[in-house]
Structures are given as C-alpha cells and as structure tokens.
C-alpha positions as CSV (number, residue, x, y, z in Angstrom):
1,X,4.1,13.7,23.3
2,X,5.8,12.4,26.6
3,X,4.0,14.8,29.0
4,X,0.6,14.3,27.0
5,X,1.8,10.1,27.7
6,X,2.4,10.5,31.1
7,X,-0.1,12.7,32.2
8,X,-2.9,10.1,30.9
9,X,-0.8,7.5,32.3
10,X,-1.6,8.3,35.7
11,X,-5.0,9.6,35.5
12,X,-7.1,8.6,32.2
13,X,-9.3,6.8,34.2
14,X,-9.8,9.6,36.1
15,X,-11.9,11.4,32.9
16,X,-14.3,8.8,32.6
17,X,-17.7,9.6,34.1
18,X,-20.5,7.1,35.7
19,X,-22.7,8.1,32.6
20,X,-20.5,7.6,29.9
21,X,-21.0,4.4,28.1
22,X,-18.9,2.8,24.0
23,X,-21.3,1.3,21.6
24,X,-19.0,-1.1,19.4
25,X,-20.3,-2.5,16.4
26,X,-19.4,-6.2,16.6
27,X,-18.0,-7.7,13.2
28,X,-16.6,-10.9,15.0
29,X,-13.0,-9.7,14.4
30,X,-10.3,-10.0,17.0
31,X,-10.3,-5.8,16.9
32,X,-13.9,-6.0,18.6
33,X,-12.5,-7.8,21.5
34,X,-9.5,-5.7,21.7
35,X,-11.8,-2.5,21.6
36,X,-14.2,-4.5,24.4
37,X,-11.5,-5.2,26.5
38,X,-10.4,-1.4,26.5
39,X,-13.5,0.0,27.4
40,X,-13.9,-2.3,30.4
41,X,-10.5,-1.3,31.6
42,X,-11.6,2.2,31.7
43,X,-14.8,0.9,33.7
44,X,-17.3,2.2,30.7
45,X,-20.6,0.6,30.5
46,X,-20.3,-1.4,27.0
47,X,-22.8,-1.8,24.3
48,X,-22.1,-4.0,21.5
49,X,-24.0,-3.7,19.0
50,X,-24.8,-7.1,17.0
51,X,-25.0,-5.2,13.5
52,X,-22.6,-7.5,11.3
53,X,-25.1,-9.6,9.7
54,X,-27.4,-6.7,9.0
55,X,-24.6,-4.8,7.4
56,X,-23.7,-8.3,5.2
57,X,-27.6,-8.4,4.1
58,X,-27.3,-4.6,3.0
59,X,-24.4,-4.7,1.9
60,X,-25.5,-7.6,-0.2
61,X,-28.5,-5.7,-1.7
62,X,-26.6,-2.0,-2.5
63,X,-23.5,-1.4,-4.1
64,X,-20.8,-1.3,-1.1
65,X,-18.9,1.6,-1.2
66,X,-17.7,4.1,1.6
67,X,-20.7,6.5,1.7
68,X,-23.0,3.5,2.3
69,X,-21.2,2.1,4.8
70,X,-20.7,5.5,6.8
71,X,-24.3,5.7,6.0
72,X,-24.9,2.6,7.9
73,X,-22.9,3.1,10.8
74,X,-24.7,6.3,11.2
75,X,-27.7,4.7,11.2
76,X,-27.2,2.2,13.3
77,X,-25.3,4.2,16.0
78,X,-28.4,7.0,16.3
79,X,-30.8,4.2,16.7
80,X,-28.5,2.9,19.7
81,X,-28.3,6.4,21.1
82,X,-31.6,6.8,21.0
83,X,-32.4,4.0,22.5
84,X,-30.3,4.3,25.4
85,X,-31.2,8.0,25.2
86,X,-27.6,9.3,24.9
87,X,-25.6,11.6,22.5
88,X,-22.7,10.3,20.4
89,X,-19.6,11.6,20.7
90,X,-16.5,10.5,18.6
91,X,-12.8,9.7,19.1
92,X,-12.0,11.0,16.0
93,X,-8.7,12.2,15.2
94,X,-6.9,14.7,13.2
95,X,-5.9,12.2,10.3
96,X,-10.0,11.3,10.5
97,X,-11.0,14.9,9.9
98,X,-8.2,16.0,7.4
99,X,-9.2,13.3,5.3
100,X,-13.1,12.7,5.8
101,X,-12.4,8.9,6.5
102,X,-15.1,9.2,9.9
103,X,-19.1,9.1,9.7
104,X,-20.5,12.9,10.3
105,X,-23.3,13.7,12.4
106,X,-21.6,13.6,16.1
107,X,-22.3,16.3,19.0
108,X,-18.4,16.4,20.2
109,X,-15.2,15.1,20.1
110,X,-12.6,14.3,23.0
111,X,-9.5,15.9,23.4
112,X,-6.8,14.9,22.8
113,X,-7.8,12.4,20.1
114,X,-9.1,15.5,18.0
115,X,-5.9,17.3,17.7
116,X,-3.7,14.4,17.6
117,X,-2.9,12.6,13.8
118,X,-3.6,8.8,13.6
119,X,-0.1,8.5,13.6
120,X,1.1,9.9,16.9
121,X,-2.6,8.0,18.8
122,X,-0.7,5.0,17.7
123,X,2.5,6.6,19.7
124,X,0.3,7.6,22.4
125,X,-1.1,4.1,22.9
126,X,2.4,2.4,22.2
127,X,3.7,4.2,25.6
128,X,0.4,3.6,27.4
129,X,0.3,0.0,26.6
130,X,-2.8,-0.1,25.2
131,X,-3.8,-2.4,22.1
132,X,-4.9,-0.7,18.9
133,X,-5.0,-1.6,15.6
134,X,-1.9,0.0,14.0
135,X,-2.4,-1.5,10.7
136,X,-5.2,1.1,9.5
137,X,-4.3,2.2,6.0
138,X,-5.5,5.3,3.6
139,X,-5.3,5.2,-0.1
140,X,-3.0,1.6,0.7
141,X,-0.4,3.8,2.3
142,X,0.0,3.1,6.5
143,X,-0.8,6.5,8.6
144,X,2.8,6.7,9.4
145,X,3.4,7.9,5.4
146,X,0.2,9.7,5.2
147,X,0.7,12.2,8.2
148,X,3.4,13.8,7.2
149,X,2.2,14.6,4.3
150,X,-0.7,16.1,5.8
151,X,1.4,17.9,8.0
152,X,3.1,19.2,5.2
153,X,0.1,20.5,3.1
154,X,-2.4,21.7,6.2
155,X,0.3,23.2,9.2
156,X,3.0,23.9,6.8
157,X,1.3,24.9,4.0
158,X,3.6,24.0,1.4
159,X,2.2,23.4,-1.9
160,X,2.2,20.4,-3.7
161,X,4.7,21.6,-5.9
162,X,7.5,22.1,-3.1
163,X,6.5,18.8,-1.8
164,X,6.4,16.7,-5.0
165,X,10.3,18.3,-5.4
166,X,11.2,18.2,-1.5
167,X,10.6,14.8,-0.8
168,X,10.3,12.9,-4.4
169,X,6.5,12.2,-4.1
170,X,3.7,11.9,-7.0
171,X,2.8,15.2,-7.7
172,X,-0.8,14.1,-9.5
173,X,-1.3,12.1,-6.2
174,X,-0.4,15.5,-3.6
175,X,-2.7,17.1,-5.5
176,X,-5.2,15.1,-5.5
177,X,-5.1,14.4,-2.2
178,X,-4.6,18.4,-1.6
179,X,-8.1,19.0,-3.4
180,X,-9.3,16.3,-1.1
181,X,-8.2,17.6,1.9
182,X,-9.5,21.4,1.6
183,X,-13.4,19.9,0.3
184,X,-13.0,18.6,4.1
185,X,-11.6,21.6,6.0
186,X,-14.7,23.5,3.7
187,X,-17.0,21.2,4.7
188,X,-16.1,20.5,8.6
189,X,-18.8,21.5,10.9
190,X,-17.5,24.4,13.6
191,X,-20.7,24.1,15.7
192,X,-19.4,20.2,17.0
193,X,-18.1,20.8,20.4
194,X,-14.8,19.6,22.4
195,X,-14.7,17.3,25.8
C-alpha cells in the first residue's frame, strides 16, 4: 500500500491525458465541490452536470429506489458522453463490483481503483492528502467492516459458516450477503477493459 502511495505521490498527474475530461453530477452538496476541486488539481477538463432538480422531479414521479436511480445516472451520463462525444470510464472499485453498488454500462475502468476495496482508496487518499468522502456506508455498516468480510468470502473463500463462528457475525446476514455477492461475480461483464 506504501509503494502503490508513493509511487502516485510523485507522478499521478503524470497519467492524466489532454483528452480526458470528469463529468460530476452536481447535487449542491459540499462532496460536489470536494470532487470539483480534485479534478482541477489533476488539470482535467470538468463537466458538471446540473441534473439535481431533474433527478428531484423523477424521483418525485417513480418510486425511488436504487435501480432507478442507477438508471438515472446512466442515463444522464451517456447523454453527456454523447454530447461531448466521449466514452465513460469508471473509477469503480473492488468493494463497487463485489457488491453491485455502481451503475453498469462503462467501456473501462482505471487501475488501481479496480483492484483496490473501498476501504484501502480511503487509505490511499488518507496518505495522498486528498479529500474523499470516507463516510460511504453499505447495508448501514462503514466500508472499513464490510471489506473484510468480503475479503473473507471472495479471496479467502471461507464459508459463511467458518465466518459466522471465526469472528461472531450474523450468519443469516453472511449469507445473504454471500448470495449477493456471487449474483455479481455471475453477472460482471469480462469484455470492460482496464486503463
């Protein structure tokens, strides 16, 4: 984690190309200027997108749950792209793709925010001294709880069972989140590249 720290430390800027542009969708929080002020540091052209008070409106008229909105955010982000005739990649991370949490439809990911759980990007950015929002929760539980667990189930390959009895956790709850977790390794697309 300390090589992967340094290494970008000295030369992240370095990876960002003239023609690479971050589309944010702009909610008005305090995370869309945190985000804003991060892609300026690495001297990306910035888009936001001023989507908030559409999303409110259809939000408003269809039942809000998490399929709409990563519905939405599709939606919107394609029409951006097309727009500005680019392709979307994603900084999606290993936490994102274990548990499905990220909008599908992407043509690549970067490196090394694919390989990387939520967990140790918050490291990562902890030593770089760059803001992010650490507060990001699954199922109520902070990332810091949830990776290990994934760890456990996907690289160790314990079952829930030696798990539950390890480490005294809800054995209904590992395997639920278990069943969750393989419908996403069955479902994830191989064909999506790696920058």
């Amino acid at each position: 984690m300390t090589n992967v720290a340094n290494k970008a430390k000295g030369g992240y800027k370095n990876l960002i190309a003239y023609h690479q542009a971050a589309m944010i969708f702009d909610f008005g929080t305090s995370y869309t200027n945190n985000l804003t002020a991060f892609c300026n540091k690495l001297a990306l052209n910035t888009y936001l997108l001023k989507r908030g008070a559409a999303y409110q409106e259809e939000a408003a008229r269809y039942c809000k749950n998490s399929q709409h909105y990563k519905r939405f955010m599709n939606y919107h982000l394609l029409i951006a792209a097309d727009q500005t005739k680019s392709a979307l990649v994603d900084t999606i991370d290993k936490s994102d793709r274990l548990l499905g949490t990220r909008p599908q439809g992407f043509y690549g990911h970067f490196m090394p925010f694919y390989s990387l759980y939520k967990s140790e990007l918050f490291n990562l950015a902890s030593l770089l001294q760059i803001p992010i929002n650490t507060s990001q929760t699954y199922l109520n539980l902070p990332f810091e709880k949830i990776d290990p667990v994934l760890f456990l189930l996907t690289e160790k390959q314990l079952r829930p069972e030696d798990i539950s009895s390890q480490h005294s956790i809800d054995l209904h709850w590992l395997k639920k989140l278990k069943s969750h977790v393989d419908k996403q390794l069955f479902q994830t697309t191989a064909s999506q590249f790696i920058i």
